[in-house]
N, CA, C and O atoms as a GROMACS GRO file, in nm:
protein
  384
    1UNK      N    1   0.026  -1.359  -2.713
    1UNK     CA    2   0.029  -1.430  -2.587
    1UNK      C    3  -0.044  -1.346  -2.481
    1UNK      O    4  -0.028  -1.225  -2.463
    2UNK      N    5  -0.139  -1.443  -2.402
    2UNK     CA    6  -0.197  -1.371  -2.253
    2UNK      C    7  -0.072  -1.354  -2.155
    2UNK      O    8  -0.014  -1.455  -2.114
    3UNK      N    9  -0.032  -1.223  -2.117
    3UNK     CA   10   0.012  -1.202  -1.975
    3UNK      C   11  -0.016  -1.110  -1.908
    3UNK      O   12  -0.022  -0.990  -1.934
    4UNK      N   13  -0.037  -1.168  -1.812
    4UNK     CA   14  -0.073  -1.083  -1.669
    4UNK      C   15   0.032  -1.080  -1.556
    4UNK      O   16   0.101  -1.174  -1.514
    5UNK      N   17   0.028  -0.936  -1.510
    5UNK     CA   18   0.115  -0.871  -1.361
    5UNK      C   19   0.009  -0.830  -1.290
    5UNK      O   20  -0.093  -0.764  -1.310
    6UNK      N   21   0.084  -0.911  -1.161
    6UNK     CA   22   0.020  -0.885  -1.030
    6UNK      C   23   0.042  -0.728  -1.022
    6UNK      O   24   0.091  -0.681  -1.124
    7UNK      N   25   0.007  -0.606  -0.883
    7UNK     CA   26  -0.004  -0.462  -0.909
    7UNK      C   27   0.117  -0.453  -0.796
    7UNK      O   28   0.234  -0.453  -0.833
    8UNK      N   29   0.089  -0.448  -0.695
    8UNK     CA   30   0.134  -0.460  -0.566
    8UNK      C   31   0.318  -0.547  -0.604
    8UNK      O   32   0.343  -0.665  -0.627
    9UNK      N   33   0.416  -0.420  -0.596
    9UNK     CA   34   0.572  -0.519  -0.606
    9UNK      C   35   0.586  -0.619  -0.700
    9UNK      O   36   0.647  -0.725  -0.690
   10UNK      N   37   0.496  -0.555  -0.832
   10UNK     CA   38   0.550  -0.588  -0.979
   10UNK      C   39   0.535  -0.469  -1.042
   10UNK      O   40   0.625  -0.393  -1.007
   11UNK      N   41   0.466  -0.423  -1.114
   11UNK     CA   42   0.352  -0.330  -1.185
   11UNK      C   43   0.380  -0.194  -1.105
   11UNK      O   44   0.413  -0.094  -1.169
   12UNK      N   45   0.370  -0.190  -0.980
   12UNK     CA   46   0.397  -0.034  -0.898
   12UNK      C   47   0.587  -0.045  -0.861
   12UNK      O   48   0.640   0.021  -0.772
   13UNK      N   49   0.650  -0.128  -0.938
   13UNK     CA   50   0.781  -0.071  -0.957
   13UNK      C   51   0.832  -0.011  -1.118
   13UNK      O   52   0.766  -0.031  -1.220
   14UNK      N   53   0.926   0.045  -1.113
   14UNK     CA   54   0.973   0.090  -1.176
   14UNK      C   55   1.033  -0.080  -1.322
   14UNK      O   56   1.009  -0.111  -1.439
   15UNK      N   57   1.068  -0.102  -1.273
   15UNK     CA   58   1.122  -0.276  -1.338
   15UNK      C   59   0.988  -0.319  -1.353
   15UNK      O   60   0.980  -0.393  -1.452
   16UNK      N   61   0.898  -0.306  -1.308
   16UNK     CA   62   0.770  -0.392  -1.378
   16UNK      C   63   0.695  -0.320  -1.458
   16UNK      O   64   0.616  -0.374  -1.536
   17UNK      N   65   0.707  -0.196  -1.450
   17UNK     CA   66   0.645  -0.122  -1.570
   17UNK      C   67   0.718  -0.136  -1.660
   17UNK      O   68   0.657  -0.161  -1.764
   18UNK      N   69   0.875  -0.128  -1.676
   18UNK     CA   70   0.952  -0.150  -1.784
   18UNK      C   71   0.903  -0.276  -1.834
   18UNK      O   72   0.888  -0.265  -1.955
   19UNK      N   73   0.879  -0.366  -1.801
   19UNK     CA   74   0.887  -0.533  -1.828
   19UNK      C   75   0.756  -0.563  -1.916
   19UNK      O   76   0.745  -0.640  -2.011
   20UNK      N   77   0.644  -0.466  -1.847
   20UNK     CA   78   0.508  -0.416  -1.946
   20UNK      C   79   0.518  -0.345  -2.066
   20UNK      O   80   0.450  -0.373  -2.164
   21UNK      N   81   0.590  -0.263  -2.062
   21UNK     CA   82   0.591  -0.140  -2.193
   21UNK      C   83   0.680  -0.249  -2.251
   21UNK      O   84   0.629  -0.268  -2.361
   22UNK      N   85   0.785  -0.333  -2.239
   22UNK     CA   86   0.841  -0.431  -2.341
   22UNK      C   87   0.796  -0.537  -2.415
   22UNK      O   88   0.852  -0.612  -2.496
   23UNK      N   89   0.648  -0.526  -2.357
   23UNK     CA   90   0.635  -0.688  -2.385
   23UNK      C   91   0.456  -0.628  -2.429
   23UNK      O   92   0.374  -0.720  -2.439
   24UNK      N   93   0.417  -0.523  -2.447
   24UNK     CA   94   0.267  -0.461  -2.478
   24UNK      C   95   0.227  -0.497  -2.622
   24UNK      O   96   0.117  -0.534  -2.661
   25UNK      N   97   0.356  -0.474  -2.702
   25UNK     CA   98   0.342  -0.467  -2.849
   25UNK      C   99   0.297  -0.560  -2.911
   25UNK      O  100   0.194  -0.557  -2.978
   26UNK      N  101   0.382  -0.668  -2.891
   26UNK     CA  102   0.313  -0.835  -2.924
   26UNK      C  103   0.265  -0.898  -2.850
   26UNK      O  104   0.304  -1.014  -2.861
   27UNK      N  105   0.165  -0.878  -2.736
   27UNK     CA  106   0.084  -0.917  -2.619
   27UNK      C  107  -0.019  -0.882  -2.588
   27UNK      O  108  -0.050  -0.770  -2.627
   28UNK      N  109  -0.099  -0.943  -2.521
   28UNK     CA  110  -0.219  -0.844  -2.457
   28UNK      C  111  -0.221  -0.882  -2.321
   28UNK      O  112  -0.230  -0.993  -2.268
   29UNK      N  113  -0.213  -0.793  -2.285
   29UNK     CA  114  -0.176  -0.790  -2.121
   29UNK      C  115  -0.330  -0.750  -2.011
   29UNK      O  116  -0.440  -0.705  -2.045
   30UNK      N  117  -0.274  -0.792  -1.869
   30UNK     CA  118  -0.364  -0.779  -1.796
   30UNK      C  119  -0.336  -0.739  -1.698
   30UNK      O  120  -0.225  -0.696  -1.729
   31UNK      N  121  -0.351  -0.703  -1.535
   31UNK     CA  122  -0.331  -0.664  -1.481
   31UNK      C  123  -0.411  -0.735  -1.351
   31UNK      O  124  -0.497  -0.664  -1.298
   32UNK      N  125  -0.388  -0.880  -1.289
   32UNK     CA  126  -0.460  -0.909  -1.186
   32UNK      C  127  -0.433  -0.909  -1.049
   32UNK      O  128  -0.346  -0.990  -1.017
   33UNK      N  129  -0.477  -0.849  -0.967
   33UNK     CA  130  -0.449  -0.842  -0.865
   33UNK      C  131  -0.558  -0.900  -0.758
   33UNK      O  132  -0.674  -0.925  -0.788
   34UNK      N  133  -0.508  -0.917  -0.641
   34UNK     CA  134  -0.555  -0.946  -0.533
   34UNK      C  135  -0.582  -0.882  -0.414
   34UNK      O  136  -0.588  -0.930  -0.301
   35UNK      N  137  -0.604  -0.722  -0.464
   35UNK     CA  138  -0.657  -0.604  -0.372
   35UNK      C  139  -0.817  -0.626  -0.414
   35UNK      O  140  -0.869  -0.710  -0.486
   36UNK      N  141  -0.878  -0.509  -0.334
   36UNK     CA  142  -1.006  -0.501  -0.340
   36UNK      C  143  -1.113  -0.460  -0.426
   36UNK      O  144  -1.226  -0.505  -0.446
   37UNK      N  145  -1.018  -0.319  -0.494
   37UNK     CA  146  -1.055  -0.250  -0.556
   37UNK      C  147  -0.953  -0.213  -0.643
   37UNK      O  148  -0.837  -0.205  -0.602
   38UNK      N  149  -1.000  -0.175  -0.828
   38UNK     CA  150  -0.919  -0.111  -0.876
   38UNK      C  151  -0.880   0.015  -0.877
   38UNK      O  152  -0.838   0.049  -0.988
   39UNK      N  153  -0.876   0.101  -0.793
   39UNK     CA  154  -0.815   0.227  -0.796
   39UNK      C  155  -0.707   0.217  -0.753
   39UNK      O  156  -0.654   0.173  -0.651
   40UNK      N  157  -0.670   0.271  -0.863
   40UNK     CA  158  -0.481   0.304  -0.812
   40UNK      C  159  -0.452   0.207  -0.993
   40UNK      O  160  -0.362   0.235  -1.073
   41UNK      N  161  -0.543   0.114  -1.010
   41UNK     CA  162  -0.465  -0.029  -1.088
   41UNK      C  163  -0.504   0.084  -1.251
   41UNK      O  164  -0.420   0.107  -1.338
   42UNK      N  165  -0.667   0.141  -1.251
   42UNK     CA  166  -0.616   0.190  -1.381
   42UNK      C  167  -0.537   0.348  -1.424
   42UNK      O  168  -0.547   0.401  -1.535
   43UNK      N  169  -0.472   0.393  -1.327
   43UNK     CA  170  -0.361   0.480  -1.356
   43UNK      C  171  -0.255   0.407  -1.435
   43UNK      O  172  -0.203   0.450  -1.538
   44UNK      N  173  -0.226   0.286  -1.374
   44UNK     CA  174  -0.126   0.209  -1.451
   44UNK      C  175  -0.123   0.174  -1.577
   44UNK      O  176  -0.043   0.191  -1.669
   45UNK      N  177  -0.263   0.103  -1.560
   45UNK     CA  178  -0.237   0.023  -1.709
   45UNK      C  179  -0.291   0.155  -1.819
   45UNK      O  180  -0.278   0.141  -1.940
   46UNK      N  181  -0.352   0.287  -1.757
   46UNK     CA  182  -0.326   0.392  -1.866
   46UNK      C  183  -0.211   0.424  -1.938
   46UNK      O  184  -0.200   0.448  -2.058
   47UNK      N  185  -0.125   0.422  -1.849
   47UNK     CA  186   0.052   0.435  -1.840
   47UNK      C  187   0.068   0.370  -1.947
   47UNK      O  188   0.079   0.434  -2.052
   48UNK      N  189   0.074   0.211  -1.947
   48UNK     CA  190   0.113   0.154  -2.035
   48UNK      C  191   0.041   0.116  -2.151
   48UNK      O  192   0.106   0.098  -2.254
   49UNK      N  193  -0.098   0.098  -2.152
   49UNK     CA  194  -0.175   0.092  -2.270
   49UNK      C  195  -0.268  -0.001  -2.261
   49UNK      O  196  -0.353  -0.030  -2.345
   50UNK      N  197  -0.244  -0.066  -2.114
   50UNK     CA  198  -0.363  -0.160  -2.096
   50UNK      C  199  -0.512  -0.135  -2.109
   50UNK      O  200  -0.565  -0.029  -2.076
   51UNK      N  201  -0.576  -0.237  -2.158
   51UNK     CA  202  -0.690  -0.232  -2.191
   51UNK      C  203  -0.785  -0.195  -2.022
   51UNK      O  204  -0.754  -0.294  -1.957
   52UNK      N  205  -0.853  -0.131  -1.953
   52UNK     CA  206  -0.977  -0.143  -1.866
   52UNK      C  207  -1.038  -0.256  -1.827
   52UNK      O  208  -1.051  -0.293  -1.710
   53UNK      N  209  -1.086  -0.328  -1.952
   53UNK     CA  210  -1.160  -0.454  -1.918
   53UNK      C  211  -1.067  -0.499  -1.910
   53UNK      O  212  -1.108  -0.608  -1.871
   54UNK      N  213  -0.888  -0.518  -1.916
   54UNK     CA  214  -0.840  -0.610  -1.887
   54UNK      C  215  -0.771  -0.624  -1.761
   54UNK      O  216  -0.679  -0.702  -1.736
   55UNK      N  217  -0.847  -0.507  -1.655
   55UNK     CA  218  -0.780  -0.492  -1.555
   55UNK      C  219  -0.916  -0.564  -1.428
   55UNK      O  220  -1.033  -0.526  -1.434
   56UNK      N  221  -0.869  -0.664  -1.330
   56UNK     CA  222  -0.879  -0.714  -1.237
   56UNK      C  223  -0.823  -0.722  -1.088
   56UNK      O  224  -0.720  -0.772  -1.045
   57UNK      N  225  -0.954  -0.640  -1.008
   57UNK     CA  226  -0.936  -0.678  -0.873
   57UNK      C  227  -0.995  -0.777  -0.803
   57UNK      O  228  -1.114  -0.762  -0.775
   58UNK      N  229  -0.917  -0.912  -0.757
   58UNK     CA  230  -0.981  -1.021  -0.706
   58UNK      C  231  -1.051  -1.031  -0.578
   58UNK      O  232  -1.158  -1.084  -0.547
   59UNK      N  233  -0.954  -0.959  -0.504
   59UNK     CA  234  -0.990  -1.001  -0.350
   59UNK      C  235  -0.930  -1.022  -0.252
   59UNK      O  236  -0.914  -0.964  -0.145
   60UNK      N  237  -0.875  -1.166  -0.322
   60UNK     CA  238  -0.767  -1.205  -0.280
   60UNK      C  239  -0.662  -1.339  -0.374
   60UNK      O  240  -0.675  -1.358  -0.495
   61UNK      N  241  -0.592  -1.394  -0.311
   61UNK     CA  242  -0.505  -1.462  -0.410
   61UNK      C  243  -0.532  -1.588  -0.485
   61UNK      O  244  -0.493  -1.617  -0.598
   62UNK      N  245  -0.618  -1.669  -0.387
   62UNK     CA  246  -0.718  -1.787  -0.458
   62UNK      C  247  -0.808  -1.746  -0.592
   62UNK      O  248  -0.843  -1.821  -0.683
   63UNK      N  249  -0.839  -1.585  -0.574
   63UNK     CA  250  -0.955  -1.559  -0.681
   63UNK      C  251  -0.859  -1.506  -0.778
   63UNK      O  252  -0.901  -1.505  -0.893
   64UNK      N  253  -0.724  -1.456  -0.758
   64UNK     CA  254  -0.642  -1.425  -0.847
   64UNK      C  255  -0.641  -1.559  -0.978
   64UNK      O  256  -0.688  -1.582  -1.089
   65UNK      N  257  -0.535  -1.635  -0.853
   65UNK     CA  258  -0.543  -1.793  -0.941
   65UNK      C  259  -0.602  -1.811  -1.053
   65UNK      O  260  -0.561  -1.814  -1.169
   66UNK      N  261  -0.763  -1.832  -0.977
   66UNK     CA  262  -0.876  -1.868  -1.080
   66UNK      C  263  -0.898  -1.775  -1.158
   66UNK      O  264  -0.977  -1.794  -1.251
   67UNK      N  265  -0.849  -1.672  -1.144
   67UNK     CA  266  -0.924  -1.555  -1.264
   67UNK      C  267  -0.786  -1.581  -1.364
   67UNK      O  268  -0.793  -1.574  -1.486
   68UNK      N  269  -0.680  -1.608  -1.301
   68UNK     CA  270  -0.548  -1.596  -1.437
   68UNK      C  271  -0.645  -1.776  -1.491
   68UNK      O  272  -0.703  -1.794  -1.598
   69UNK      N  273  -0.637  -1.831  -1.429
   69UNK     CA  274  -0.710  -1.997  -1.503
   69UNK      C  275  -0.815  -1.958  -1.566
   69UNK      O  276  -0.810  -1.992  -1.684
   70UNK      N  277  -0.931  -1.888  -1.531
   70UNK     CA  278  -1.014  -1.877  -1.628
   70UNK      C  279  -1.018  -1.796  -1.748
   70UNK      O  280  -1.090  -1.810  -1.847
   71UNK      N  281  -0.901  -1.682  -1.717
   71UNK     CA  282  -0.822  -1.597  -1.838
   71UNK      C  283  -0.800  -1.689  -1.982
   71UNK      O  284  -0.820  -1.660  -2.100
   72UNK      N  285  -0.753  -1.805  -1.920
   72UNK     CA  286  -0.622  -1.849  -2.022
   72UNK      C  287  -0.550  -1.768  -2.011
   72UNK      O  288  -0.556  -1.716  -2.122
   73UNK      N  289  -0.456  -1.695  -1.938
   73UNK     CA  290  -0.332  -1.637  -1.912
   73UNK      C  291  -0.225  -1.756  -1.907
   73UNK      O  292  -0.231  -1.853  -1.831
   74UNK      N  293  -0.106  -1.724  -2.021
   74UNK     CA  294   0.025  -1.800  -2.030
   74UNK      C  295   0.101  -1.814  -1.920
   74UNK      O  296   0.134  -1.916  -1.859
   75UNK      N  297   0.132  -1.670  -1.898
   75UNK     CA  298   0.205  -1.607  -1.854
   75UNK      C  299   0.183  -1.515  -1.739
   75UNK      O  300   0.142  -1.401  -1.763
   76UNK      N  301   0.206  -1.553  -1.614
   76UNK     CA  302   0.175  -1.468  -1.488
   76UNK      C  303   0.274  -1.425  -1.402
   76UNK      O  304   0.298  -1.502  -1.309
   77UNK      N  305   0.350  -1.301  -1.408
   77UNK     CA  306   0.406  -1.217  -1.307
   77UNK      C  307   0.393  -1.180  -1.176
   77UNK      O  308   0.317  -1.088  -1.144
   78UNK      N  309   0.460  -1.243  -1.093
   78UNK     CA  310   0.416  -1.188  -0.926
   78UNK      C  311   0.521  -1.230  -0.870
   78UNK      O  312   0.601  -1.314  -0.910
   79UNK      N  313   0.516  -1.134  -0.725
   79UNK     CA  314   0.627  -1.140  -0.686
   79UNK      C  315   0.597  -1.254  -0.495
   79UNK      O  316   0.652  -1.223  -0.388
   80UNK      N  317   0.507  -1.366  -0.515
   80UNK     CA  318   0.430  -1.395  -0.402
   80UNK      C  319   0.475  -1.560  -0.455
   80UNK      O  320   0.411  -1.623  -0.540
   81UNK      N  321   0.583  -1.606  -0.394
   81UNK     CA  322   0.596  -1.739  -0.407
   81UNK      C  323   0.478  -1.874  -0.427
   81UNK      O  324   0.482  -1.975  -0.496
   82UNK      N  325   0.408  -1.838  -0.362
   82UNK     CA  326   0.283  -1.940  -0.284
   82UNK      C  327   0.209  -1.910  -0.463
   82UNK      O  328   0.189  -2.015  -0.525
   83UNK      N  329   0.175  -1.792  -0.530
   83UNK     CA  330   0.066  -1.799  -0.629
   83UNK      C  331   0.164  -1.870  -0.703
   83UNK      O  332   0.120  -1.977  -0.744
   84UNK      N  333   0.295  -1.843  -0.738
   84UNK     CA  334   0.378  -1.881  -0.830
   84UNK      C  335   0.394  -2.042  -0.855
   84UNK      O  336   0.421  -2.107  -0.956
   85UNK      N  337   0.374  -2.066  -0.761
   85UNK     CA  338   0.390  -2.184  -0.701
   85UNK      C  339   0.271  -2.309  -0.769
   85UNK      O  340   0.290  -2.412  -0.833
   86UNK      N  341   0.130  -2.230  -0.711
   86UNK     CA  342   0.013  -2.286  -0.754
   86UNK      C  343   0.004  -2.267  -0.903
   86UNK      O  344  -0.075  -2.346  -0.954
   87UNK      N  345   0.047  -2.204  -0.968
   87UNK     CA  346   0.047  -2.145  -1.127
   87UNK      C  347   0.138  -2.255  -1.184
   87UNK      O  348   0.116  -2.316  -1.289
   88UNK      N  349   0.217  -2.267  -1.123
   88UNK     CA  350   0.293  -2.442  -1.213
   88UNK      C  351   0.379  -2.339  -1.324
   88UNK      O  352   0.409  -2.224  -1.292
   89UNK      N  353   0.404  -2.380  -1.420
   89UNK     CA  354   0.474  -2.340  -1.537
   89UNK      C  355   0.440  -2.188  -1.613
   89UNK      O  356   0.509  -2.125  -1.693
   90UNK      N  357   0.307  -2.157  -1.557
   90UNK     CA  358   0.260  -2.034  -1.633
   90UNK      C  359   0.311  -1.889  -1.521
   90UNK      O  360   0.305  -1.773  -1.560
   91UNK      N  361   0.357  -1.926  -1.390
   91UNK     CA  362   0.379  -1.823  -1.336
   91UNK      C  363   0.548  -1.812  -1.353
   91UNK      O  364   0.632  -1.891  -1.397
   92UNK      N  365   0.553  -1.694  -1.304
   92UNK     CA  366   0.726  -1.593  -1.348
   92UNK      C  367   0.749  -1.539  -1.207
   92UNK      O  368   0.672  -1.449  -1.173
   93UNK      N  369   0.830  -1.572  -1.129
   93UNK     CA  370   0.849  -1.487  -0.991
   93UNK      C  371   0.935  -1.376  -1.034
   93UNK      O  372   1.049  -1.382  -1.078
   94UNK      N  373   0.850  -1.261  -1.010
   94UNK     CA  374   0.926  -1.183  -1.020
   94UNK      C  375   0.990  -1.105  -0.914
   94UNK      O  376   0.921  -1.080  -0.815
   95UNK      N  377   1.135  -1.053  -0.919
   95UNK     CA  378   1.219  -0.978  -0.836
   95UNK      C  379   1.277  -0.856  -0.881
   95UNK      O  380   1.360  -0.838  -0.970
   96UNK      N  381   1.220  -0.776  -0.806
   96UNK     CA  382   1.243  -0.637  -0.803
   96UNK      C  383   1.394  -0.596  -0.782
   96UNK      O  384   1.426  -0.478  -0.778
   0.00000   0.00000   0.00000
């Protein structure tokens, strides 16, 4: 299964890295965000084992969207009602 965590109050907590390292083994994971740049994003997914190319900085949250839609991502983690929202069934609100 595709899943992706937002970085920002999923992924930079403690509970969202756990939720990654649980779910790495039978998954391939991603990491999309809606900052500018990835620095900071591949310390993380070193952490956990994420792939580089599978790490994404959008911009902002519209380009998030479309990048989890053009992913084929199942499964999307964030903690931002409004993306969760637009994601329909494939997004997961997550709470810290």
């Amino acid at each position: 299964m595709k899943i992706s965590f937002d970085y920002d109050g999923v992924l930079s907590t403690a509970k969202g890295t756990e939720l990654a390292l649980s779910l790495i083994k039978n998954n391939e994971l991603f990491i999309i965000s809606a900052r500018h740049s990835k620095d900071g994003l591949l310390n993380k997914a070193d952490e956990i084992g994420i792939k580089h190319e599978n790490v994404y900085a959008t911009g902002s949250n519209n380009d998030k969207i479309r990048k989890i839609q053009e992913l084929g991502i199942q499964r999307h983690y964030d903690n931002n009602p409004k993306v969760i929202e637009k994601l329909g069934q494939k997004g997961e609100l997550f709470k810290n």
